[in-house]
Structure formats: structure tokens, C-alpha cells
NUTI-831500 format. One record per residue: residue number from 1; chain; x, y, z of N, C-alpha, C in turn. Coordinates in steps of 0.05 Angstrom, whole numbers, plus 32768, in hexadecimal, padded with zeros to 4 digits. Layout:
N
drennu pos:NUM | unit:A | nxx:X | nyy:Y | nzz:Z | caxx:X | cayy:Y | cazz:Z | cxx:X | cyy:Y | czz:Z
...
//
This chain:
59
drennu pos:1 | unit:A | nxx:7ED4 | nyy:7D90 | nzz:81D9 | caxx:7ED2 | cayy:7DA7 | cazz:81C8 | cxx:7EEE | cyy:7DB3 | czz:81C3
drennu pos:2 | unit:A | nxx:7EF0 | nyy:7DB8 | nzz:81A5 | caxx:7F0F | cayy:7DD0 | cazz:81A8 | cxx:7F0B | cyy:7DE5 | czz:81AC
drennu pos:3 | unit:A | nxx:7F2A | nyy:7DE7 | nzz:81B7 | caxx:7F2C | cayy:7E07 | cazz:81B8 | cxx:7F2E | cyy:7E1F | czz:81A5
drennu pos:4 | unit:A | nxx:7F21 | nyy:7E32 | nzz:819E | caxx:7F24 | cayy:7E4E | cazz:8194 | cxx:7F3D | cyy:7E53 | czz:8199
drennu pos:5 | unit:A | nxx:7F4F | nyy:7E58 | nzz:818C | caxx:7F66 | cayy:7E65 | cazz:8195 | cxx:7F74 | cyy:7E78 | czz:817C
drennu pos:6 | unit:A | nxx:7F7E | nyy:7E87 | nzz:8187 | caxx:7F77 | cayy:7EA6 | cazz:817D | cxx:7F9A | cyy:7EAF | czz:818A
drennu pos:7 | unit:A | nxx:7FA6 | nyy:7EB1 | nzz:816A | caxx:7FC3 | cayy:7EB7 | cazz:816D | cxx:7FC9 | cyy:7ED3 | czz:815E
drennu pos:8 | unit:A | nxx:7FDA | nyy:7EE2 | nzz:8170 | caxx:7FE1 | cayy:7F00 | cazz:816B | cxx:7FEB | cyy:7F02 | czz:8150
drennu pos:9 | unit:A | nxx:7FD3 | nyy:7F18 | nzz:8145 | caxx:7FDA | cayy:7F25 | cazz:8128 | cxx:7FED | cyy:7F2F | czz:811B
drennu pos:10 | unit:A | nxx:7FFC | nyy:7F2B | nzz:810C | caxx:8018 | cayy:7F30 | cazz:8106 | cxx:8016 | cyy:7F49 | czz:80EF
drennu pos:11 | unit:A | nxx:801E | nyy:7F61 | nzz:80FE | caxx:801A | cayy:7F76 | cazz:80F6 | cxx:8036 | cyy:7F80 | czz:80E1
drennu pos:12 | unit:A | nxx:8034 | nyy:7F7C | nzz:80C7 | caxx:804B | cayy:7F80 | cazz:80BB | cxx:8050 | cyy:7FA7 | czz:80B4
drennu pos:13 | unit:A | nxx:803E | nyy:7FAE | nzz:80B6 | caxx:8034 | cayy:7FD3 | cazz:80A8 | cxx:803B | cyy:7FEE | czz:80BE
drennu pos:14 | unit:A | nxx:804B | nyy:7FFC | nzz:80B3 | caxx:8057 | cayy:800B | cazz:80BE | cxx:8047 | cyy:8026 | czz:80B7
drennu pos:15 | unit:A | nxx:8049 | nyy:803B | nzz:80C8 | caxx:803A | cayy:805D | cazz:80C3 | cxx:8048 | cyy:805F | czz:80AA
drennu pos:16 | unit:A | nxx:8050 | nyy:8076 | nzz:809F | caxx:805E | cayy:8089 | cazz:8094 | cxx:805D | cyy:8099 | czz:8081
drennu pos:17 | unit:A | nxx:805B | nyy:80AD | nzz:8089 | caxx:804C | cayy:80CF | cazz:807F | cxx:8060 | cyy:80DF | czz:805F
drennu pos:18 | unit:A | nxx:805C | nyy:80DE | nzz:804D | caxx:8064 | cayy:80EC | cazz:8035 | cxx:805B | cyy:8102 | czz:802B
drennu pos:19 | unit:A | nxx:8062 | nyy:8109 | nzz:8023 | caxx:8050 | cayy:8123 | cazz:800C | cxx:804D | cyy:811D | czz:7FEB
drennu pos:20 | unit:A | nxx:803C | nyy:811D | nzz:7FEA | caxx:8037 | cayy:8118 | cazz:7FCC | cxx:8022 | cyy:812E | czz:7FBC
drennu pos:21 | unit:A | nxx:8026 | nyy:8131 | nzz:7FA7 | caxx:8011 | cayy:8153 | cazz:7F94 | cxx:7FF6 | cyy:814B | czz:7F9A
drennu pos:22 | unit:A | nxx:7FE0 | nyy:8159 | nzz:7F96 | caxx:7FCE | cayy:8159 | cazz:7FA9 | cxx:7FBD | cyy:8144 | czz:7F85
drennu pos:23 | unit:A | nxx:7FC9 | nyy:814E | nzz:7F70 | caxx:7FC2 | cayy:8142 | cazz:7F59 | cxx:7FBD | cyy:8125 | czz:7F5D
drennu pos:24 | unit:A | nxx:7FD9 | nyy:8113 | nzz:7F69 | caxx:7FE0 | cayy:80FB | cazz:7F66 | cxx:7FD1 | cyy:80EE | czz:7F7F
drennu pos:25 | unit:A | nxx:7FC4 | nyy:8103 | nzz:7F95 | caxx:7FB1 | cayy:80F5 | cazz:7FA8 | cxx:7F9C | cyy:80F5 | czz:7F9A
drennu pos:26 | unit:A | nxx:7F9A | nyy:8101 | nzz:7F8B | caxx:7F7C | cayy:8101 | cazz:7F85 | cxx:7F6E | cyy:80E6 | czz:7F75
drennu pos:27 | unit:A | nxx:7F86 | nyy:80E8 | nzz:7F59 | caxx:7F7E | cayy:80CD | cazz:7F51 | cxx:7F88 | cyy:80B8 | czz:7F60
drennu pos:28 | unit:A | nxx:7F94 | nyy:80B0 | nzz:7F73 | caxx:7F95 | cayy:809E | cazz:7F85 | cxx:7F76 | cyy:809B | czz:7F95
drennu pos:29 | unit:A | nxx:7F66 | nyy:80B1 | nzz:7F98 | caxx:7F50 | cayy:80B4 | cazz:7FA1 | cxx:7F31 | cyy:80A1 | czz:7F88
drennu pos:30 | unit:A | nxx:7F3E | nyy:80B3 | nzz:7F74 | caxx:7F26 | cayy:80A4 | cazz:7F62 | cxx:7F2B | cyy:807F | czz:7F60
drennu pos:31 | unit:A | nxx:7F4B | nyy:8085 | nzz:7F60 | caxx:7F53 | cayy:8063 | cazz:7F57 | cxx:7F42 | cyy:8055 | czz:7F6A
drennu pos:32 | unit:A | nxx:7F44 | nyy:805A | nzz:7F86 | caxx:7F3D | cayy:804A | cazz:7F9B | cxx:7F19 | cyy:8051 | czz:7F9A
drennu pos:33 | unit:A | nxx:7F12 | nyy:8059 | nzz:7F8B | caxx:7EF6 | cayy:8053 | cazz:7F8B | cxx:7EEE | cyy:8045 | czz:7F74
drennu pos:34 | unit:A | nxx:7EFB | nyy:803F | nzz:7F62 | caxx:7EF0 | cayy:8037 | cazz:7F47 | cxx:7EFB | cyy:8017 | czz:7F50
drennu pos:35 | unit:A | nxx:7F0F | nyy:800C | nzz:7F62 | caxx:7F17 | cayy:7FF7 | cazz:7F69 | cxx:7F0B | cyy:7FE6 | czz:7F84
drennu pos:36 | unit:A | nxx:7F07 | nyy:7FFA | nzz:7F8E | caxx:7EFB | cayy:7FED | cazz:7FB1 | cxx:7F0D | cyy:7FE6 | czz:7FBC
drennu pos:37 | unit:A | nxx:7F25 | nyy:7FF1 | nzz:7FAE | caxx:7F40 | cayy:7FEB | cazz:7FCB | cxx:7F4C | cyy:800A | czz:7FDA
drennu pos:38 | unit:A | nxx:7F55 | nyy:800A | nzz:7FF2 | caxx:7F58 | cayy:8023 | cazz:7FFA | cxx:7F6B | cyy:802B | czz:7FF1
drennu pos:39 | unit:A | nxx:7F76 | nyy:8042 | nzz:7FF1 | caxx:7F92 | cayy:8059 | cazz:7FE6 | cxx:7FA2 | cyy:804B | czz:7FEF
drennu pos:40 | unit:A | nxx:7FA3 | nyy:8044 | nzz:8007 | caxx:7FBD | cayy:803A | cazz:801A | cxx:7FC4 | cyy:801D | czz:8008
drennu pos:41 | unit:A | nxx:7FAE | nyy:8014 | nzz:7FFA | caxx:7FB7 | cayy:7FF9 | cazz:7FF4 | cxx:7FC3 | cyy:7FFC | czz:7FD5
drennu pos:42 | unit:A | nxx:7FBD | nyy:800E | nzz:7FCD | caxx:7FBF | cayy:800F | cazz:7FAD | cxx:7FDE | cyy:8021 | czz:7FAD
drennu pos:43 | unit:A | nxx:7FE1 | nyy:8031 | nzz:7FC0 | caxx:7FFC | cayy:8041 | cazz:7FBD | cxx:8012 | cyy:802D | czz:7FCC
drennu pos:44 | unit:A | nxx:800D | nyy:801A | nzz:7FDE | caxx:8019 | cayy:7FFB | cazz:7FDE | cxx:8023 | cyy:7FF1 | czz:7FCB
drennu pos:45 | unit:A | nxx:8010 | nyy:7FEA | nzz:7FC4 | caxx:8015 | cayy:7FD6 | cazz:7FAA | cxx:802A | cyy:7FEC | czz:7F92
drennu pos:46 | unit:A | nxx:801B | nyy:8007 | nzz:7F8C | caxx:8034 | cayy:8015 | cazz:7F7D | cxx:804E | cyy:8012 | czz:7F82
drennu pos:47 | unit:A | nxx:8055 | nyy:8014 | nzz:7F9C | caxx:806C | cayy:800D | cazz:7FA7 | cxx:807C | cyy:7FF6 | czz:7FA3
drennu pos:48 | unit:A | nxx:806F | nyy:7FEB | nzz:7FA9 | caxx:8078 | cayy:7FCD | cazz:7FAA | cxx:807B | cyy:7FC2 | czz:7F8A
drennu pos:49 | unit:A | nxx:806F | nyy:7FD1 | nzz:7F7A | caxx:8077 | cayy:7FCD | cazz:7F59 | cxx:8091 | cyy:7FDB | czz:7F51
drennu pos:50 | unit:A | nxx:808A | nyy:7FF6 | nzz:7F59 | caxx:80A5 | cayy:8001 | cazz:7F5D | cxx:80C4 | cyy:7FFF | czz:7F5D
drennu pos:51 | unit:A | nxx:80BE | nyy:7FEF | nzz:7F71 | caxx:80D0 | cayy:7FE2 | cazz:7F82 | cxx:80DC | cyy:7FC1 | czz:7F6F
drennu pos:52 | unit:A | nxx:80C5 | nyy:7FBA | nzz:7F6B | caxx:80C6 | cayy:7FA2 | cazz:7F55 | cxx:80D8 | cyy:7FA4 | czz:7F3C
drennu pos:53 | unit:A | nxx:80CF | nyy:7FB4 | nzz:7F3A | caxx:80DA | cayy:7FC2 | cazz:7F14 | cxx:80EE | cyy:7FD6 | czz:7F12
drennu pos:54 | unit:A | nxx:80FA | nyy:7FD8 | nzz:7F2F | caxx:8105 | cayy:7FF2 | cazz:7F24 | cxx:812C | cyy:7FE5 | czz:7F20
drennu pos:55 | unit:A | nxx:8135 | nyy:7FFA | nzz:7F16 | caxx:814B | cayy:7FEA | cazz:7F0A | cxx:8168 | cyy:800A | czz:7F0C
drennu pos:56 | unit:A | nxx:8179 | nyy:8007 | nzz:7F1F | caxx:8186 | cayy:8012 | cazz:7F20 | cxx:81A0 | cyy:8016 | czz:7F12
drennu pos:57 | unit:A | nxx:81AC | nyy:8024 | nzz:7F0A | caxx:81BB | cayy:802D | cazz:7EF7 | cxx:81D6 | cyy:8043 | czz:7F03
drennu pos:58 | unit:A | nxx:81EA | nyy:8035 | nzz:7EFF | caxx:8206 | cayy:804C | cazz:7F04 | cxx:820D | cyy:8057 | czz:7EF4
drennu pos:59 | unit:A | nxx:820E | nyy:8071 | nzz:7EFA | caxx:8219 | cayy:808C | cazz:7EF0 | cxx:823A | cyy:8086 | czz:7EDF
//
């Protein structure tokens, strides 16, 4: 018989607490119900587009 073997989860996700208008939680609130993905995953992914596209510029 094999063995089951069961290797430690590699936790890539970090806490971290912001403030944002109570407006832009909200529809983060509807988004995540009209999608079935949670807030935490959809303001992720904002980020990470963000982050994608964004394009810096000197003064």
C-alpha cells in the first residue's frame, strides 16, 4: 500500500489593514456577491492589475 503523504502548505498571504470610503467597501460588498468570490479576493486581484498596468512617469 502507499503512503498518504501530506506536505506543509505554502502560505504565500500576508494580514494588512487599510482604510478605504465606506462607498468603495460597499460595492466591493455587492461585487463579491454577484461573483461568488470573496472581497479579499477581488480587491487582490484589483491590485495586482494595478500593479500590472500601472505606468510611472517623471516629473
Amino acid at each position: 500500500m502507499e503512503k498518504f503523504i501530506v506536505t506543509p502548505k505554502e502560505d504565500k498571504s500576508v494580514t494588512m489593514t487599510i482604510r478605504i470610503d465606506r462607498a468603495l467597501q460597499e460595492e466591493y460588498n455587492d461585487l463579491a456577491v454577484k461573483t461568488n468570490h470573496s472581497r479579499n479576493e477581488l480587491i487582490s486581484m484589483a491590485l495586482q492589475y494595478a500593479l500590472d498596468h500601472m505606468e510611472l512617469k517623471d516629473e
